[in-house]
N, C-alpha and C positions, 0 to 999 in steps of 0.2 A: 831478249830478256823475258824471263817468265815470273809471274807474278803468282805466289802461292797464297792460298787462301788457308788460314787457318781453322779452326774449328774447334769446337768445345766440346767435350762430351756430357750428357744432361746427368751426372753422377752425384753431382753436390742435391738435388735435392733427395736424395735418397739416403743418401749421410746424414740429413737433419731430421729425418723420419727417425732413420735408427739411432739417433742420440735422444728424439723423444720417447722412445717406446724403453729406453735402456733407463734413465732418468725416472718414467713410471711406475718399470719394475722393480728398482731400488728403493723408490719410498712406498711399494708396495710389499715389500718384503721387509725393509725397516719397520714398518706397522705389524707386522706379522709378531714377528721377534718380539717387540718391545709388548705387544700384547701378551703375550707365551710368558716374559719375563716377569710383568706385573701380577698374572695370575698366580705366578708360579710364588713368587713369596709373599701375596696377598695372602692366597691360602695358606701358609706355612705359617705365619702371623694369626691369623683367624682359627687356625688349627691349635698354632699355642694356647690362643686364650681361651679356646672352647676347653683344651684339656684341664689345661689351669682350674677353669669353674668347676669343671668336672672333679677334679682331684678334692677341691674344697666342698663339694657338695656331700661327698662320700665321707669324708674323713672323720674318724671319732667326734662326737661332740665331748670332752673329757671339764670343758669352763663351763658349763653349766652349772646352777647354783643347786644345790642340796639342799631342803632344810637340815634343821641342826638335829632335830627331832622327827623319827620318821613318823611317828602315832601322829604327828599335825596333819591337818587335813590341808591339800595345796591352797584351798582358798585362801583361807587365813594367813600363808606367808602373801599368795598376790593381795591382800589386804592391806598387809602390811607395807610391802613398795608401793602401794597407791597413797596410802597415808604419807609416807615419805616425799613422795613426788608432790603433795596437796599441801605440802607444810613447805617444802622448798618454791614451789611457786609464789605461795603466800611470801615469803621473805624477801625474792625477786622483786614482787611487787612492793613491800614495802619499802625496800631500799632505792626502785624506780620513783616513787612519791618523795624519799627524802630528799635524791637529786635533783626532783622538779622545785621542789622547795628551796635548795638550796642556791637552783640557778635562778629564780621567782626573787628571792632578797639581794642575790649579787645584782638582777637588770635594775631593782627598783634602789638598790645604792648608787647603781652607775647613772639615772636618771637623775635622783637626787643632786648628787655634784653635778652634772650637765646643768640642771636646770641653775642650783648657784652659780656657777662661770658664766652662763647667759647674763644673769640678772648682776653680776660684778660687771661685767663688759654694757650692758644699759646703763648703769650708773654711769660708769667713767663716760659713756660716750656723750650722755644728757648731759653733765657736768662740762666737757668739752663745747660739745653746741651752746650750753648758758653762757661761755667765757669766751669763744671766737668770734671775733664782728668781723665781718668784710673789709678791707680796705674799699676806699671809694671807688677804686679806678675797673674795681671786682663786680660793681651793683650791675652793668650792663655789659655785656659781652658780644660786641661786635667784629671780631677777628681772630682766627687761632692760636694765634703766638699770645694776644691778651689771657684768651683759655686757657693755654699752657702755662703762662708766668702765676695766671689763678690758682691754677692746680696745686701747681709746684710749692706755692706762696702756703697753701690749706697744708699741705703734707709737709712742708717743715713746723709749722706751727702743731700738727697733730702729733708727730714727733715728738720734738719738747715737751709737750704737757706730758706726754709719756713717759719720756725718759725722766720727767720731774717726779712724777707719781711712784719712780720704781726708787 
């Protein structure tokens, strides 16, 4: 019996060369293209608007203002729209000072009553501290559950006076 020896042929690495070189020139041509394609209606866009300005650059100026009088001399009408504009600023500003004013007495109404609700709630609270005493068992607190039955004891009590008062 004979014993055959098999063999490989060294081909595979020359298939992974040309799937690298093929792979390369795919996204080297991909780049190509998408370059070609970006310039191409880049410019076609840039070309619009340059024409665009262009067309607006040129085109009749027909709104332009006339005077009404041609014997005026131009200065006297730009005299005149500077006066306009110097009376309209002034009114701007005026009406800027009457807002500042107006929101100037709305902060200082709104302080006002803050400041009464404060001094109503000092009252009732001074008033509640003159009328709650301690229970005795409240004068030292040595354990948290005492703490809590303390607490508990303060806040029904603070309660009541409240609900009494409303």
């Amino acid at each position: 019996m004979t014993i055959r020896r098999v063999t490989m042929k060294k081909q595979s690495g020359m298939s992974v060369f040309k799937l690298i070189v093929g792979v390369a020139f795919g996204i080297l041509l991909a780049g190509i293209l998408s370059t070609a394609a970006w310039l191409f209606f880049a410019g076609a866009l840039i070309g619009g608007v340059v024409n665009s300005v262009n067309d607006k650059m040129n085109a009749p100026k027909t709104s332009q203002i006339q005077p009404a009088n041609q014997s005026q001399a131009p200065g006297r009408f730009y005299t005149s729209i500077k006066n306009q504009e110097v009376i309209a600023e002034q009114q701007a500003q005026q009406a800027q000072k009457e807002a500042i004013g107006e929101q100037e007495r709305l902060l200082r109404e709104y302080n006002a009553a803050k400041e009464l609700k404060w001094q109503a709630y000092q009252d009732q609270s001074n008033r509640f501290k003159a009328q709650y005493k301690k229970p005795p068992e409240c004068e030292t607190l040595r354990y948290n559950e005492q703490r809590v039955k303390c607490a508990n004891m303060y806040i029904e009590a603070r309660g009541s006076f409240e609900k009494a008062l409303r």
